[in-house]
C-alpha positions, -999 to 999 in steps of 0.1 A, spaced: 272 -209 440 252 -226 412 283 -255 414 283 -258 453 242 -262 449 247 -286 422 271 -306 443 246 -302 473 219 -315 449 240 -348 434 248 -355 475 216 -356 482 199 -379 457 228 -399 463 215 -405 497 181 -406 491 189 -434 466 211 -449 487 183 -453 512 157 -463 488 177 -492 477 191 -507 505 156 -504 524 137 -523 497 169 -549 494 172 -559 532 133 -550 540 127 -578 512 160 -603 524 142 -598 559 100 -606 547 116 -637 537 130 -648 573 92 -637 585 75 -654 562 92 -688 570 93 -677 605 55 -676 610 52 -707 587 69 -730 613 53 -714 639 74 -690 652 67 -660 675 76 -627 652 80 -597 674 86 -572 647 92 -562 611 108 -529 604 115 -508 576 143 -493 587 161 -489 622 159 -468 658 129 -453 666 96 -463 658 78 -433 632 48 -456 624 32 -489 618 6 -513 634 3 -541 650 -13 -576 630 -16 -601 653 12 -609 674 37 -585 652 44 -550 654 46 -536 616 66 -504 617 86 -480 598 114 -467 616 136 -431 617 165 -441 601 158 -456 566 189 -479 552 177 -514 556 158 -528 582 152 -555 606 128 -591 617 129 -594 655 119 -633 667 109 -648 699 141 -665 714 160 -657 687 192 -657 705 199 -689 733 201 -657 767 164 -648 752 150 -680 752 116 -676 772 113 -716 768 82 -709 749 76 -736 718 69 -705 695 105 -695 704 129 -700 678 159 -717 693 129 -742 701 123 -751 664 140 -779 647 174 -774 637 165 -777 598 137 -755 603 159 -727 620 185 -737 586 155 -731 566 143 -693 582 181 -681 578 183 -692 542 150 -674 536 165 -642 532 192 -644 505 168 -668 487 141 -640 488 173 -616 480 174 -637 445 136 -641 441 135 -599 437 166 -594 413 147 -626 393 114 -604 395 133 -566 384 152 -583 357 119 -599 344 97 -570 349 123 -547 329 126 -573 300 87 -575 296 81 -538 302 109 -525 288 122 -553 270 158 -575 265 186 -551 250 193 -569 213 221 -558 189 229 -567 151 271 -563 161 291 -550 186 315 -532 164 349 -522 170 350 -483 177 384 -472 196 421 -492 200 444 -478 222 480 -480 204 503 -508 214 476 -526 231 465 -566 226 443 -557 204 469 -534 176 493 -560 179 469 -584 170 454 -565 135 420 -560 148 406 -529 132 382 -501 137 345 -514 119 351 -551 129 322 -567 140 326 -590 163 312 -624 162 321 -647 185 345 -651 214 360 -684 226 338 -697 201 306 -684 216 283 -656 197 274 -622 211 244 -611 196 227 -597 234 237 -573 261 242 -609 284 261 -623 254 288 -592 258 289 -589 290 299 -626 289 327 -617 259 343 -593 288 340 -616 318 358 -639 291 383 -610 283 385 -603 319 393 -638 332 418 -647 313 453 -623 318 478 -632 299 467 -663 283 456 -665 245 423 -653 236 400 -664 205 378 -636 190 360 -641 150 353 -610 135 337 -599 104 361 -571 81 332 -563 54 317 -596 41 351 -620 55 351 -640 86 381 -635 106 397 -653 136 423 -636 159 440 -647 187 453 -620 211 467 -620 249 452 -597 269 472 -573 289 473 -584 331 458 -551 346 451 -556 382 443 -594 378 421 -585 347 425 -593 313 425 -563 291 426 -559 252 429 -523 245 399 -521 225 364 -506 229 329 -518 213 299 -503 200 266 -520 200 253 -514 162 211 -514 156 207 -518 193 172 -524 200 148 -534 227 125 -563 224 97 -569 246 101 -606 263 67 -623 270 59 -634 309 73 -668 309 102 -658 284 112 -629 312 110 -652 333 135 -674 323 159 -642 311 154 -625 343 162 -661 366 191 -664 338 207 -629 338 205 -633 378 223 -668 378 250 -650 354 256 -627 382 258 -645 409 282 -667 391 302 -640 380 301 -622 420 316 -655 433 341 -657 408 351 -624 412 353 -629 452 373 -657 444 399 -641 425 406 -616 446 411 -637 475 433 -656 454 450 -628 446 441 -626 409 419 -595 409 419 -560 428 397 -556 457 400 -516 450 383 -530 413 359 -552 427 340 -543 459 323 -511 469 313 -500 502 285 -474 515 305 -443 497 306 -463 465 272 -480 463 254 -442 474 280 -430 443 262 -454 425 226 -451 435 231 -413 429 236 -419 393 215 -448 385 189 -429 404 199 -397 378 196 -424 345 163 -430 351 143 -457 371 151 -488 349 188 -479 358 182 -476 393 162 -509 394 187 -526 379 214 -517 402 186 -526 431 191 -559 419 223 -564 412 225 -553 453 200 -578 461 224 -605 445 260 -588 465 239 -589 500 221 -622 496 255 -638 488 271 -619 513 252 -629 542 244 -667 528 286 -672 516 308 -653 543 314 -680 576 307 -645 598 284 -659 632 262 -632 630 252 -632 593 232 -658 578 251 -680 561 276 -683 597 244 -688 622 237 -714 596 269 -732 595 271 -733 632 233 -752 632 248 -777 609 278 -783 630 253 -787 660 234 -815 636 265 -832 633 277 -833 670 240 -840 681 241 -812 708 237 -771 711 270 -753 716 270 -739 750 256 -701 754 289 -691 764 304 -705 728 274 -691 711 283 -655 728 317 -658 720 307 -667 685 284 -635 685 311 -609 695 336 -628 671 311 -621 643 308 -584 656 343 -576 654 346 -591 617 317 -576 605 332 -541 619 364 -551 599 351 -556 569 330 -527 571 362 -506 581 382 -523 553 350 -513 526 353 -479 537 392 -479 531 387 -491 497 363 -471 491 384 -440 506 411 -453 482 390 -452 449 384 -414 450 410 -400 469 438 -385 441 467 -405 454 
């Protein structure tokens, strides 16, 4: 009984998690399209955190402010917004400028990277940036890159493909470096007591990702608090580094290189996740609320779906460049298109994530 409670427990600040993160993440990716909405001008209906029916809010000016019953995300609601709503009002947004329109859509992954830029500097100032002396070798699995290659228990590592990992970024940028490069040679420099040594190992090809065999302790790991405009710099930094390393890794596995079981996570796997970042402690569970931030701002600025962002915007620029609106009926065929994709994806998420803890 005190198991099955437990369990009941875990589920439930799983979801509770869940619904914390993704309300702040598209609540903030949605602010942004209302704050550029009302700079140029344009009629905002409604701002809610959350969806279906209306639990609270007010109304400020023209928009209704609300909170909604069902808490994971939320939504911006604009005059005209779609070409069948168009009221031919000027405050309408299908009345705006093309590059104004371009410019409310890219608000909200832009402001989807503005808050993983703010978490990441608020945790280095308050918290501070995680600093090591070595990441020392402490497990190798037997017949692995890594045996073959001599490297020992109580090396230190110092550098990899001649860059030095001294930071938490600095080895997470030694694995994306291990991880990118399967089956092709690999330079490491270690330290054995007081002698410098360099290896050269290929890592194993485990579902498109390189893998050494070997496991690393950080050694005098420490925390030291960053200054405002030296957080700043980290946080924008560390947030770049991600976003790099999400394309890359969306990349590879259309490419074929990498796992999509390994790489993406849908609703199951990111409430998984919020359960026990949310169980680590609030610095954990901020910094997975950013590294979220980053996965849906790319999301809806990279993938050509119509209804997302980024597709809405690539169909404005292919208006700019044929000088004329596509046709309602195009732009509601575009609409449903984007519908059944999205509903796709979202089915194929839920497969993986189905696949990733179910025993078979």
């Amino acid at each position: 009984m005190a198991r099955s409670n437990g369990g009941t427990m875990d589920v439930l600040i799983s979801i509770a998690a869940l619904s914390l993160v993704l309300g702040v993440v598209v609540s903030v990716h949605e602010f942004g399209h209302l704050i550029v909405a009302k700079l140029f001008g344009v009629c905002v209906l409604t701002f809610s955190f959350g969806f279906g029916k209306r639990l609270i809010g007010f109304r400020l000016g023209e928009t209704d402010y609300r909170i909604s019953l069902v808490p994971l995300g939320g939504y911006v609601s604009l005059s005209g917004e779609n070409p069948g709503d168009s009221s031919g009002n000027d405050r309408d947004f299908t009345s705006k400028p093309r590059w104004q329109r371009v410019l409310i859509l890219f608000a909200g992954p832009a402001m989807n990277g503005i808050l993983a830029i703010v978490i990441f500097s608020a945790i280095f100032m308050a918290v501070g940036q995680t600093q090591a002396t070595h990441f020392v070798v402490e497990k190798i699995e037997p017949d692995s890159p890594a045996s073959i290659s001599d490297l020992r228990i109580g090396d230190k590592l110092q550098t990899a493909g001649g860059r030095p990992v001294g930071s938490l970024k600095q080895y997470l940028q030694v694995i994306q470096y291990i991880e990118n490069n399967p089956d092709s040679p690999i330079s490491l420099e270690i330290l054995r007591g007081n002698e410098p040594i360099d290896i050269i190992m290929t890592p194993d090809n485990r579902d498109g990702k390189g893998k050494i065999g070997a496991g690393f302790n950080a050694s005098d790991l420490r925390k030291e608090r960053l200054g405002p405009i030296s957080a700043f710099r980290e946080g924008t930094s560390l947030t770049s580094f991600f976003v790099k390393l999400t394309l890359e890794s969306v990349g590879e596995v259309i490419l074929g290189k990498r796992s999509a079981k390994n790489s993406f996570a849908g609703p199951i796997g990111i409430a998984s996740m919020s359960g026990s970042a949310a169980s680590q402690g609030i610095v954990a569970l901020l910094g997975l609320t950013a590294l979220i931030s980053i996965s849906v701002g790319l999301a809806n600025l990279v993938l050509p779906i119509p209804i997302l962002d980024g597709g809405k915007i690539y169909i404005l620029f292919a208006e700019m460049i044929r000088r004329k609106d596509f046709s309602a009926r195009i732009q509601q065929r575009l609409a449903i298109t984007g519908l059944i994709l999205i509903a796709a994806l979202f089915a194929v998420v839920i497969y993986i994530d189905l696949m990733r803890i179910m025993p078979f």
